[in-house]
C-alpha positions, 0 to 999 in steps of 0.5 A: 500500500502506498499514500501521498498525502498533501496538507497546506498551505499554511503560512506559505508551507505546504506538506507532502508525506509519502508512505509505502511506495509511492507511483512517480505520477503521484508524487509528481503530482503531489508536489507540483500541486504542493509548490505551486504558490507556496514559500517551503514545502516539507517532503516527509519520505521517513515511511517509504519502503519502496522508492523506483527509479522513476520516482527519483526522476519525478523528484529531481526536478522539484528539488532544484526548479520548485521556485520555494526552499524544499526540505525533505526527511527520508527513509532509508529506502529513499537514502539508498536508492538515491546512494545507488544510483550515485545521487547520494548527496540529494537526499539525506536524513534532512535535506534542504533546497532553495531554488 
């Protein structure tokens, strides 16, 4: 079972919690809809199990283009996967990026 679950904005913050295995559309979604408008979003990945290659390249794009700061908490799932595909410095326990 897989969840994405978007709260906010609230004070120009937007949160995005993932658990399980998010789909890459998803989550793609999910922060599209999430940084549109708002100063910060807070991507909580610390309850995914599973993170696809696919949904590495949806976030990618986010972490650098949102136009807010993004600050991401991983699994590490989320950790590894990003480690094996030689993106470690992406995403770590706390991440934060301003773009």
């Amino acid at each position: 079972m897989s969840a994405i679950e978007v709260t906010g904005p609230a004070d120009g913050t937007a949160t995005v919690r993932a658990q399980g295995a998010p789909e890459a559309a998803d989550l793609a979604a999910a922060l599209a809809g999430a940084t549109a408008g708002t100063s910060t979003v807070l991507l909580d990945l610390t309850a995914v199990d599973h993170f696809t290659t696919e949904a590495v390249a949806a976030l990618i794009p986010h972490l650098h283009g949102a136009g807010c700061r993004v600050i991401v908490t991983a699994s590490a799932a989320v950790e590894g996967k990003f480690t094996r595909l030689g993106l470690g410095g992406l995403v770590t326990p706390a991440a934060e990026f301003r773009t």
